[in-house]
C-alpha positions as CSV (number, residue, x, y, z in Angstrom):
1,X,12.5,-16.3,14.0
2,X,10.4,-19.1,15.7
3,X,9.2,-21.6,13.8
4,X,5.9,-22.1,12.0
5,X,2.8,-19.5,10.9
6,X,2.9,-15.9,12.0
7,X,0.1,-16.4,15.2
8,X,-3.4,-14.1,13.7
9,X,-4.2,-11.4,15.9
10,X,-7.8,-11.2,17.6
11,X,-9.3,-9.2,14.5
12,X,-8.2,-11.9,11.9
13,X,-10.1,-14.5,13.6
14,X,-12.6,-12.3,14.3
15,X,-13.2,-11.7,10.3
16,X,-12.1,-15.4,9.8
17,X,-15.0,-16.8,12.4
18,X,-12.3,-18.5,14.4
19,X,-12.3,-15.9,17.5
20,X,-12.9,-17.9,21.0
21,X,-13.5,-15.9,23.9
22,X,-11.8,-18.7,25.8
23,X,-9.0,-19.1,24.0
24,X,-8.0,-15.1,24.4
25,X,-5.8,-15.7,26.8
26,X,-4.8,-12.6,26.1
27,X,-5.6,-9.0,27.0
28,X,-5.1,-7.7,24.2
29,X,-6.0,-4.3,23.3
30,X,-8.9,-3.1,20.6
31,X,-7.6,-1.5,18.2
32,X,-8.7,2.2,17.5
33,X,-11.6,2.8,15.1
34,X,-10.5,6.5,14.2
35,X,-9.1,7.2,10.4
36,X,-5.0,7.8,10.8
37,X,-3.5,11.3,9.5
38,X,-0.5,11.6,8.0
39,X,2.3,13.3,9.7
40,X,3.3,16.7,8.4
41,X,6.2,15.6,7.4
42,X,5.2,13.5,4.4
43,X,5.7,15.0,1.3
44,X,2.8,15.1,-1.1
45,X,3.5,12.0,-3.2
46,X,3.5,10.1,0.1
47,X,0.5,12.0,1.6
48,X,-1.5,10.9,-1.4
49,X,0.1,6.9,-1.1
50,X,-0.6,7.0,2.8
51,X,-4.1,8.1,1.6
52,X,-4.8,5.5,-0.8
53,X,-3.5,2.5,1.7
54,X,-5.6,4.1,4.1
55,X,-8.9,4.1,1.8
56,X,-8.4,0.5,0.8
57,X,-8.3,-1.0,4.8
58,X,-11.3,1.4,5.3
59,X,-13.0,-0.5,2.3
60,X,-12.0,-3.2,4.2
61,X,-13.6,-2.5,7.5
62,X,-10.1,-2.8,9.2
63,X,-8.7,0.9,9.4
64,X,-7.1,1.8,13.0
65,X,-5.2,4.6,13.7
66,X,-2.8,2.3,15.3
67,X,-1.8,1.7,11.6
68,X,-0.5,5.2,11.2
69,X,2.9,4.5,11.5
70,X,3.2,1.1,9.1
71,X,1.1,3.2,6.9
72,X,3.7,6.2,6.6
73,X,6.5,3.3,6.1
74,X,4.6,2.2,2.6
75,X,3.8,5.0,1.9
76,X,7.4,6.2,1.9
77,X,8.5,3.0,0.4
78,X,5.9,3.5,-2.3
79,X,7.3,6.9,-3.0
80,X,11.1,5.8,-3.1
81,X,9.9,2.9,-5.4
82,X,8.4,5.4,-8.3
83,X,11.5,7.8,-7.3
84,X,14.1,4.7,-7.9
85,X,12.2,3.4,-11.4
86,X,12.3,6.8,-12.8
87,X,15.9,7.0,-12.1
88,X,16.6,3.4,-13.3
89,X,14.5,4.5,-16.9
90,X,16.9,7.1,-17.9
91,X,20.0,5.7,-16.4
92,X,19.5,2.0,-17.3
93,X,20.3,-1.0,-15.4
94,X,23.7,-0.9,-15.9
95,X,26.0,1.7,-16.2
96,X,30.0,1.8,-18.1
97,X,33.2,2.7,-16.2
98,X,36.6,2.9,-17.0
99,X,39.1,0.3,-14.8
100,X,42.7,2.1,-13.6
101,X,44.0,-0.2,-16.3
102,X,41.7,1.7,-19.3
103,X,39.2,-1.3,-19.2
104,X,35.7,-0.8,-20.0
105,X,33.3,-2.6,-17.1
106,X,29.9,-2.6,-16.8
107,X,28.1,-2.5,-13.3
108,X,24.6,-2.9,-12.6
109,X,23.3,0.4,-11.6
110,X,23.1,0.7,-7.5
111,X,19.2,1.7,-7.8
112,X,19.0,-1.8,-9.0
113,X,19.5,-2.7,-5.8
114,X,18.0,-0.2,-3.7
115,X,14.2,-0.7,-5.5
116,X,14.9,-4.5,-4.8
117,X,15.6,-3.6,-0.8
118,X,12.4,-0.9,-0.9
119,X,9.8,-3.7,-2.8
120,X,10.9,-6.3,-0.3
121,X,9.8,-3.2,2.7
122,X,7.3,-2.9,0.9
123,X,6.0,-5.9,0.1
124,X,6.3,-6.9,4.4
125,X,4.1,-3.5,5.1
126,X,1.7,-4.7,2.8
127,X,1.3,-8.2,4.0
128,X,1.6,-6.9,8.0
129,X,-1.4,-4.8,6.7
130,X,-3.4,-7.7,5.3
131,X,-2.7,-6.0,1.7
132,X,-1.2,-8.5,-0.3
133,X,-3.5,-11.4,-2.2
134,X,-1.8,-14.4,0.5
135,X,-2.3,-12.0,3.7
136,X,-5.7,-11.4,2.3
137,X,-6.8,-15.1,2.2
138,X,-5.3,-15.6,5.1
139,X,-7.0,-12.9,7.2
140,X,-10.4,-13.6,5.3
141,X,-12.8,-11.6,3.4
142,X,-15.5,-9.4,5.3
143,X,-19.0,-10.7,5.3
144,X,-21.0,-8.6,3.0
145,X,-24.6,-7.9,4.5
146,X,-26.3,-9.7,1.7
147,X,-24.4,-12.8,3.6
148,X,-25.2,-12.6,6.6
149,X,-28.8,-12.0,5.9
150,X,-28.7,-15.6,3.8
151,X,-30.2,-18.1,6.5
152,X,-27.6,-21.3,7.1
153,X,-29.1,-24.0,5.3
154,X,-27.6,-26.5,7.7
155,X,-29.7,-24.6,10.6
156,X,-32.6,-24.8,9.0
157,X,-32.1,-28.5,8.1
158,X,-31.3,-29.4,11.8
159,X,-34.2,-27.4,13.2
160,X,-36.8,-29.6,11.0
């Protein structure tokens, strides 16, 4: 992995207000405007995650349909999450065996592990989305209209 920040892609600077036509050097593709659909192969529980993702970069003014597939991985990994803590809540943490020599040893219950590997997915989807609270300060909040309709009081200091 190279060193330093992850470099922001032409719509986080965009939203950020540090896009530079000459510094796009380059081509980089816009990104599709159109609302993703969920394969058919999601089950319900993920269809309704992959929705609610969705919904929140639409609130966001940043909802592609080049997201589709990072969308279906959270969704999923949202789903296995909710799957693995209900399995961990009636199982427990750890579980009791017997050793060959009549020993009792407790082990920590293999979900344990496997929600730790999906909320670390998870938690990268979210982020490559611009979804968690770092990612989102990083990426910027959208201008609201009442904003931009506020006149710079800099400008109108310098135009005096």
């Amino acid at each position: 992995m190279p060193p330093g920040p992850k470099p922001l892609t032409v719509d986080e600077k965009k939203l950020k207000g540090t896009f530079k036509k000459s510094r796009n050097k380059l081509n980089m593709p816009t990104q599709s405007k159109d609302r993703p659909i969920p394969p058919a192969n999601l089950s319900p529980l993920a269809t309704e995650k992959f929705n609610l993702l969705a919904d929140r970069l639409e609130a966001e003014n940043r909802l592609s349909a080049s997201h589709t597939e990072i969308l279906v991985l959270a969704a999923q990994r949202l789903e296995e999450i909710e799957d693995l803590a209900e399995s961990i809540k009636e199982v427990g943490r750890v579980y009791k065996t017997v050793s060959e020599t009549g020993s009792v040893i407790i082990r920590a219950n293999p979900a344990c592990s496997m929600l730790d590997k999906a909320m670390k997915h998870l938690h990268q989807a979210l982020a490559e989305l611009g979804l968690t609270p770092s990612a989102m300060q990083r990426v910027g909040a959208p201008i609201s209209t009442a904003e931009k309709k506020e006149p710079n009081k800099f400008q109108l200091f310098v135009a005096k």
